[in-house]
MIDRENKE-256432 format. One record per residue (C-alpha): residue number from 1; residue in three letters; chain; y, z, x. Coordinates in Angstrom, 2 decimals, m for minus. Example, Ala and Ser with C-alpha at 12.3 -4.5 7.8 and 13.67 -1.06 7.14 Angstrom:
BEGIN
R|1|ala|A|m4.50|7.80|12.30
R|2|ser|A|m1.06|7.14|13.67
***
This chain:
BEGIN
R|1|unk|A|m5.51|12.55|m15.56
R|2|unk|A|m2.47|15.20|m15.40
R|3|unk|A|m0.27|15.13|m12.43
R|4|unk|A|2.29|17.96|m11.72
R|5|unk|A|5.17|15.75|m9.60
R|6|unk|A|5.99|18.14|m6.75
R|7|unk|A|8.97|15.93|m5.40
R|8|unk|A|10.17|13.63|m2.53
R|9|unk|A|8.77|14.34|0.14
R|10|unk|A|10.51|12.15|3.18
R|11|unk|A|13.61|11.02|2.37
R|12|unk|A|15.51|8.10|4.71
R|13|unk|A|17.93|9.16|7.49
R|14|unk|A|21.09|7.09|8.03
R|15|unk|A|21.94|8.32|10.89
R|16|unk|A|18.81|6.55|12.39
R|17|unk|A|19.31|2.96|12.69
R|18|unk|A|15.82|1.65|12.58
R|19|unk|A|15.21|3.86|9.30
R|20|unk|A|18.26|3.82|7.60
R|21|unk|A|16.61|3.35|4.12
R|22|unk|A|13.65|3.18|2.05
R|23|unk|A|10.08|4.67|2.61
R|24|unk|A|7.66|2.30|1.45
R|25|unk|A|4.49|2.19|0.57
R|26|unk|A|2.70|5.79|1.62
R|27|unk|A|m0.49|5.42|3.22
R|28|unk|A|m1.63|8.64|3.59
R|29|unk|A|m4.72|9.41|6.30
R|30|unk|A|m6.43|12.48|7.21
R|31|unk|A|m5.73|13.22|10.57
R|32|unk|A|m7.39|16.56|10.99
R|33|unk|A|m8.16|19.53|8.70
R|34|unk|A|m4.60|20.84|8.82
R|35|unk|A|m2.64|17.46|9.14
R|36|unk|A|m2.28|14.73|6.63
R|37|unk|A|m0.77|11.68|8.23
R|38|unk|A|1.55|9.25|5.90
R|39|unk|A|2.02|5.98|7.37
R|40|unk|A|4.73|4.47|5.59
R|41|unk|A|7.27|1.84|5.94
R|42|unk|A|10.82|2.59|7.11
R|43|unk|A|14.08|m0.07|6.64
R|44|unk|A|16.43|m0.94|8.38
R|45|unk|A|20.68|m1.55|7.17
R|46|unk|A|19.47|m5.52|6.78
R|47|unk|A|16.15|m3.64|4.18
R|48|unk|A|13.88|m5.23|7.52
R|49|unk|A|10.93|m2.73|7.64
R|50|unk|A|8.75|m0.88|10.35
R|51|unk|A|6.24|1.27|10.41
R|52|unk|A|5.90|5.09|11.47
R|53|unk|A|4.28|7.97|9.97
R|54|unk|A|4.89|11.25|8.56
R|55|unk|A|2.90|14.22|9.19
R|56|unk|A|2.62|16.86|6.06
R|57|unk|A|0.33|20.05|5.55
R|58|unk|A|m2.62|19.27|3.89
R|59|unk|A|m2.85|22.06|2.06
R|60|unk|A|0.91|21.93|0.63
R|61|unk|A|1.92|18.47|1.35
R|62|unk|A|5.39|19.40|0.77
R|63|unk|A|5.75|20.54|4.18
R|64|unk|A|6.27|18.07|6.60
R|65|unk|A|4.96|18.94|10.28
R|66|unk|A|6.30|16.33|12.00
R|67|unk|A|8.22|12.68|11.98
R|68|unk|A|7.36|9.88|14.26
R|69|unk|A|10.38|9.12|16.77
R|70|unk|A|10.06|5.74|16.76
R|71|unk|A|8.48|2.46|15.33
R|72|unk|A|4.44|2.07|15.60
R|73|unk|A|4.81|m1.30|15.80
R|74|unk|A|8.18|m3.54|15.93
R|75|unk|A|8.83|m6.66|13.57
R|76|unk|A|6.71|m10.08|15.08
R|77|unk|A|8.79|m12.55|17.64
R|78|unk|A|10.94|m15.41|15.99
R|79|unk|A|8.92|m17.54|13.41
R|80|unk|A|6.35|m14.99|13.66
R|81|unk|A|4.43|m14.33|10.05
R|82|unk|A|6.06|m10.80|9.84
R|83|unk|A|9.41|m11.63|11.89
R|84|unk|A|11.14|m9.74|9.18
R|85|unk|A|8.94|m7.24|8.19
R|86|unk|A|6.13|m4.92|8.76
R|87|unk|A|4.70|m3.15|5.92
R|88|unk|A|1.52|m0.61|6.54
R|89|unk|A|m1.11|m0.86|3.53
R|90|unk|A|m4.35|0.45|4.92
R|91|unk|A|m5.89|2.98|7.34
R|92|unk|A|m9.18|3.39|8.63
R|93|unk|A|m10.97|4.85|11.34
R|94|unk|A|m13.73|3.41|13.06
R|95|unk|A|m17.21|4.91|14.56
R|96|unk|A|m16.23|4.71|18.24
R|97|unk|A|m12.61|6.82|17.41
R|98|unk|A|m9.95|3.68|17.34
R|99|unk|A|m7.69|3.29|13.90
R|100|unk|A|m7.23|m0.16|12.24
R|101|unk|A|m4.32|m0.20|10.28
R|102|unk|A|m3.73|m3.50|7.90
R|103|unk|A|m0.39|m4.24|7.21
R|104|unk|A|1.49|m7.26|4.79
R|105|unk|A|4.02|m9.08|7.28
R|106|unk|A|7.00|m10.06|5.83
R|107|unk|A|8.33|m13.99|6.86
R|108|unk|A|11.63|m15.41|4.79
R|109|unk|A|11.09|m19.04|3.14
R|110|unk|A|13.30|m21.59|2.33
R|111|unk|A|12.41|m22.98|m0.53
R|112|unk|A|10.58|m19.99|m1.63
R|113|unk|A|12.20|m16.62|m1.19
R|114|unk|A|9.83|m15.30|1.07
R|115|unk|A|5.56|m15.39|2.27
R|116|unk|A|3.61|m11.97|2.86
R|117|unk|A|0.36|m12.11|5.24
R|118|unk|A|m1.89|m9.97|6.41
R|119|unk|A|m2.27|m8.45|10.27
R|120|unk|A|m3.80|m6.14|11.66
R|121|unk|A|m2.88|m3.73|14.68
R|122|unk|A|m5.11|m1.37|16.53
R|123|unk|A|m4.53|2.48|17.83
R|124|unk|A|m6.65|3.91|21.01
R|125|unk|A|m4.59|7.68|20.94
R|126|unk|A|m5.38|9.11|17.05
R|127|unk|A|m2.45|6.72|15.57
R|128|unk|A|0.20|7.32|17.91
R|129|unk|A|1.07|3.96|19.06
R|130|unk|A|m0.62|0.30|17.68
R|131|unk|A|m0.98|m2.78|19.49
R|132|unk|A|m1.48|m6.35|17.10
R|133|unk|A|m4.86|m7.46|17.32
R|134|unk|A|m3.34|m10.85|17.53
R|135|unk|A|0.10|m12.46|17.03
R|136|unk|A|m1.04|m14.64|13.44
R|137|unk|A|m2.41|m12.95|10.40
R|138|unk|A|m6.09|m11.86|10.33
R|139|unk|A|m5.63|m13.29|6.18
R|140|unk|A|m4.41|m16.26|6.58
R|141|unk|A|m2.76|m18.67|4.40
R|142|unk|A|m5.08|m21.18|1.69
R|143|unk|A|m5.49|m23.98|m0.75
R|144|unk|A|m5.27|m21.76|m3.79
R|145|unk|A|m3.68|m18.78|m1.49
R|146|unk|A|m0.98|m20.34|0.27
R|147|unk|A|2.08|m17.84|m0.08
R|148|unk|A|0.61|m14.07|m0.56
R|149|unk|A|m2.39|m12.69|1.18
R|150|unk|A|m1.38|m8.99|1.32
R|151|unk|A|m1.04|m5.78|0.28
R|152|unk|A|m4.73|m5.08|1.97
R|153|unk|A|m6.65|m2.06|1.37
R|154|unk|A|m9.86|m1.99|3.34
R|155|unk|A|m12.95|0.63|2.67
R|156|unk|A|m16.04|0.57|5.37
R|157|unk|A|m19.16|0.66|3.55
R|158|unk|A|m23.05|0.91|5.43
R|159|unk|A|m21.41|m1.58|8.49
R|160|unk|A|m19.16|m3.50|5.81
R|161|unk|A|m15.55|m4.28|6.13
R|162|unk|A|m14.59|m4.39|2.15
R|163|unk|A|m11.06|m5.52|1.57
R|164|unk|A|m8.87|m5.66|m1.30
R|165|unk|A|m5.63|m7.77|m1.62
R|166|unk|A|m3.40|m9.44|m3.87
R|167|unk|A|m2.99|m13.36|m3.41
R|168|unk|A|m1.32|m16.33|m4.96
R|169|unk|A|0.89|m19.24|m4.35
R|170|unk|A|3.09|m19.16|m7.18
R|171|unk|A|6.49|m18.11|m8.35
R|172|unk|A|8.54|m17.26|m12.00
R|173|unk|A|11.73|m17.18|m12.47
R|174|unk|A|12.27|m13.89|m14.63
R|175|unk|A|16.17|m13.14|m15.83
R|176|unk|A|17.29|m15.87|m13.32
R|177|unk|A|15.57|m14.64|m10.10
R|178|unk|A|12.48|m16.01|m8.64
R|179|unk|A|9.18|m13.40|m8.59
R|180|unk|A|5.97|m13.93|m7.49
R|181|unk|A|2.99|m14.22|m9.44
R|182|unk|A|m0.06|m12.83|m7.53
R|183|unk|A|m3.71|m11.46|m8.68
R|184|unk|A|m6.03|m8.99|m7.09
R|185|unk|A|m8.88|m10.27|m5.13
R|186|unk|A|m11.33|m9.30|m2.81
R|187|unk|A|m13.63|m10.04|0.09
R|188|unk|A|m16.06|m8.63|3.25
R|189|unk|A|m15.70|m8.84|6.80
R|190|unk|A|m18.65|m7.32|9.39
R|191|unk|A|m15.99|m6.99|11.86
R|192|unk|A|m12.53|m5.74|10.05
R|193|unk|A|m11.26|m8.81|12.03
R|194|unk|A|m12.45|m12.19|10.88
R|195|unk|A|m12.26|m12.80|7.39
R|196|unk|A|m13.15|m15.44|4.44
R|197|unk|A|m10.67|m18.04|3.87
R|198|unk|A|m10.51|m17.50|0.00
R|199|unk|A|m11.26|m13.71|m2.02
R|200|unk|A|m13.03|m13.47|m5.29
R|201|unk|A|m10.85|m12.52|m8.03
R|202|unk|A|m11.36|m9.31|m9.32
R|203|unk|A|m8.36|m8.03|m11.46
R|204|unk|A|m6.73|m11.26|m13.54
R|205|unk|A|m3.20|m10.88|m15.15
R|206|unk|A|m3.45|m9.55|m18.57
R|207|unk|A|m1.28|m10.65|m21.16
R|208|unk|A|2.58|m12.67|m20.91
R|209|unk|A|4.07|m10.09|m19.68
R|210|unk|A|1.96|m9.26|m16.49
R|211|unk|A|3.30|m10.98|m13.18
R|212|unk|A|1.38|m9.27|m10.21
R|213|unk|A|m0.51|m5.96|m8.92
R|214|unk|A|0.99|m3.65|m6.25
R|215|unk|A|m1.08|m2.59|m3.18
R|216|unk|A|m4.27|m1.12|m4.64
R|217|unk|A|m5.97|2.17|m3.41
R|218|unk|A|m9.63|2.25|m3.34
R|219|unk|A|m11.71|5.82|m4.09
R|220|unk|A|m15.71|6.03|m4.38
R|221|unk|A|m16.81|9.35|m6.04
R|222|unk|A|m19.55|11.50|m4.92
R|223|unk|A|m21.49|9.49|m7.91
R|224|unk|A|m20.86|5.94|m6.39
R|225|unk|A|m18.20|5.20|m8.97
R|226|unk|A|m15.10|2.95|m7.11
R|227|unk|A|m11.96|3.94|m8.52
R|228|unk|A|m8.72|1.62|m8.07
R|229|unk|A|m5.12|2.87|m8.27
R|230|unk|A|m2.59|0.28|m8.64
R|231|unk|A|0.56|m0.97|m9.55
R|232|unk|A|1.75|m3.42|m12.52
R|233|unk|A|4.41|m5.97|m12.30
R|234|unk|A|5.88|m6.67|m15.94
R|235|unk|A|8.66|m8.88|m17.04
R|236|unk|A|9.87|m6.81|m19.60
R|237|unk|A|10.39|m4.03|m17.61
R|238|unk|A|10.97|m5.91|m14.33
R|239|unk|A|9.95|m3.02|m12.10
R|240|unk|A|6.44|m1.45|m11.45
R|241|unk|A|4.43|1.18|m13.70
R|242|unk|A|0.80|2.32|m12.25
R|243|unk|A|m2.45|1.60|m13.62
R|244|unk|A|m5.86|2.62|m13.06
R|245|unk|A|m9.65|1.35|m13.44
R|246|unk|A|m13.32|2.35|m12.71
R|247|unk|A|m16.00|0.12|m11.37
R|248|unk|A|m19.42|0.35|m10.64
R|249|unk|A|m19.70|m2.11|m7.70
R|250|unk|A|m16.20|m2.80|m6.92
R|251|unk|A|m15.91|m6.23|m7.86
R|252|unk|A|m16.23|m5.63|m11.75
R|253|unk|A|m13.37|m3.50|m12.78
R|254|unk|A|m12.90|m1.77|m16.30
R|255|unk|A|m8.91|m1.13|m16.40
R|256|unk|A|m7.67|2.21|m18.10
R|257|unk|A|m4.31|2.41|m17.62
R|258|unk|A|m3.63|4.66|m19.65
R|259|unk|A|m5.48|7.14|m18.14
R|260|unk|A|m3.27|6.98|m15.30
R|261|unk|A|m1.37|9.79|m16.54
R|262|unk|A|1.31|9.45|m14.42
R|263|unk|A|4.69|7.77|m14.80
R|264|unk|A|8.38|7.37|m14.74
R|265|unk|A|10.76|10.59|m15.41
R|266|unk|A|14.25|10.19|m17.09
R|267|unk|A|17.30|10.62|m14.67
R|268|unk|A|14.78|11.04|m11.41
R|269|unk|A|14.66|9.47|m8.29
R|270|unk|A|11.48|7.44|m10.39
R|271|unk|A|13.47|6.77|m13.73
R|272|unk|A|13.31|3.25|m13.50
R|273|unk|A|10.31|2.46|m11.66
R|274|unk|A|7.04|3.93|m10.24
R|275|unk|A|4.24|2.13|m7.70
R|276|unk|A|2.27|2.29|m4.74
R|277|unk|A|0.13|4.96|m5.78
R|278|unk|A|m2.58|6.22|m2.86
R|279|unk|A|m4.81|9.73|m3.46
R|280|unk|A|m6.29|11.78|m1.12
R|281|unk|A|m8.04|14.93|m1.44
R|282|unk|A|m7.73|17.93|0.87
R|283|unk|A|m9.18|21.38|0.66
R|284|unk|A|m10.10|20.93|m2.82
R|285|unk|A|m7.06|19.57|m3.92
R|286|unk|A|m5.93|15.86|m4.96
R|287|unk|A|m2.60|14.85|m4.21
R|288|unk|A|m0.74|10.97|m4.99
R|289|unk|A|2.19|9.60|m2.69
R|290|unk|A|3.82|7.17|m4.85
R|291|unk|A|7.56|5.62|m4.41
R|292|unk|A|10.30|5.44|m7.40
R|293|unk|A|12.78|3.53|m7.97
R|294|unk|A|13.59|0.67|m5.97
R|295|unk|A|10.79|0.25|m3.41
R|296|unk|A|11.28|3.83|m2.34
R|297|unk|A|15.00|3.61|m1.47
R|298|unk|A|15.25|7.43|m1.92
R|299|unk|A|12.05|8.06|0.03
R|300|unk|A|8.30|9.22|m0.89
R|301|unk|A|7.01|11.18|m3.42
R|302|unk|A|3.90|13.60|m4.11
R|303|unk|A|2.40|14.67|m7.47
R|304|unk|A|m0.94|17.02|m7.21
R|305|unk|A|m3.96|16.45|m9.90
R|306|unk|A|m4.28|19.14|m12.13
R|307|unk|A|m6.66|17.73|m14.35
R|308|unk|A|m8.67|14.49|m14.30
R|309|unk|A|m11.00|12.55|m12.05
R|310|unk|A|m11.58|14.31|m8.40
R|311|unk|A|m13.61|12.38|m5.60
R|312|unk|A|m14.71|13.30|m2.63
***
């Protein structure tokens, strides 16, 4: 694939309180024919996240329509799994009109630096305002997934909830800082609400220097081909680069990174790092929001597909 990088879209206001810094994690979601809708993840002075949305043209995506005005959803009460942190992974609409959006919630440890769940909140008004489905995580913590169960991507298929998430319990201290070691795994839900206890694995770590996967972004081509756009964790770099891989049923995946085709730029705003990679395609055209450097502390980016795989 060949990407033209058209720039940062969103960039963090300071004088805003609530979204002082960082855009994480753009989850883009096609509102109408004219309106793409970004859901994305704004921080706080303390780096404490919430989510709102961004609405751009969808036919130049560098245009932005309009901001939300205030969080979606605020951070869970005291002891709450996502008490210090909501971050919005997954969008999807449902038959009779209401939005499900799956977030990671963010919870600080003590003797671990911190556990990441998954929720789930609900919108009745086309994504203006959410309500949580519950107050605990709809993934919730297990024997062999006891610290991460997030990063959720869901894809409705023929009455099927399909979900994909990274998971783990474990942690590695790299360059004297604990990091978490996570895998990519996946399971079904008939509801989009009550979920296994324990994924399958589908994406292992490959290699030493591999120490976890970024929120991945499903695609299913007009041919019935699942495409997966992720995000590497390496040691050696200690920052993100993004991968890609095909699959035929969505549980088998065939990793070619290399054909990602898109990557980090020298003295950018994405010089040291690149991740969270999610495609849509609008009126013909393919775009990726991605974040650079540090989580997306100078906001979200777009890059357009000018050559390479196109889905529907």
């Amino acid at each position: 694939m060949h990407w033209e990088k058209l720039g940062i879209v969103y960039a963090p206001d300071e004088r805003t309180p609530w979204a002082a810094s960082h855009a994480m994690v753009p989850t883009p979601f096609r509102l109408d024919d004219n309106t793409i809708r970004v859901f994305v993840t704004l921080c706080d002075g303390k780096f404490v996240g919430r989510p709102a949305f961004v609405d751009v043209d969808a036919r130049d995506p560098r245009k932005i329509l309009r901001v939300a005005s205030g969080p979606l959803i605020d951070i869970g009460v005291p002891s709450a799994f996502d008490d210090n942190g909501v971050l919005t992974c997954s969008v999807t609409r449902l038959d009779d009109g209401r939005i499900f959006m799956y977030y990671a919630g963010f919870e600080l440890g003590v003797k671990v630096r911190y556990k990441l769940f998954t929720g789930l909140a609900v919108s009745s008004d086309d994504g203006e305002t959410f309500e949580r489905v519950q107050q605990t995580p709809v993934l919730e913590r297990s024997d062999n997934e006891m610290t991460f169960r997030g990063g959720p991507f869901v894809l409705r298929e023929d009455g099927v909830f399909k979900l994909w998430y990274v998971a783990g319990s474990g942690w590695e201290v790299i360059d004297g800082k604990p990091m978490p070691v996570y895998v990519l795994k996946y399971i079904e839900s008939s509801d989009g609400v009550h979920w296994p206890r324990e994924g399958r694995t589908v994406m292992d770590l490959t290699g030493s220097d591999e120490h976890g996967f970024g929120r991945p972004w499903i695609r299913k081509t007009a041919g019935g081909k699942y495409q997966l756009y992720y995000s590497i964790r390496r040691r050696s770099l200690r920052a993100y680069r993004l991968g890609y891989a095909e699959s035929d049923d969505g549980i088998h995946w065939l990793r070619k990174d290399d054909e990602m085709g898109l990557d980090v730029t020298p003295g950018s705003f994405d010089s040291d790092a690149i991740m969270y990679s999610a495609v849509i395609t609008a009126h013909g055209q393919t775009f990726c929001f991605y974040n650079g450097n540090d989580f997306g502390h100078d906001g979200f980016a777009v890059a357009r597909l000018t050559d390479g795989q196109i889905s529907a």
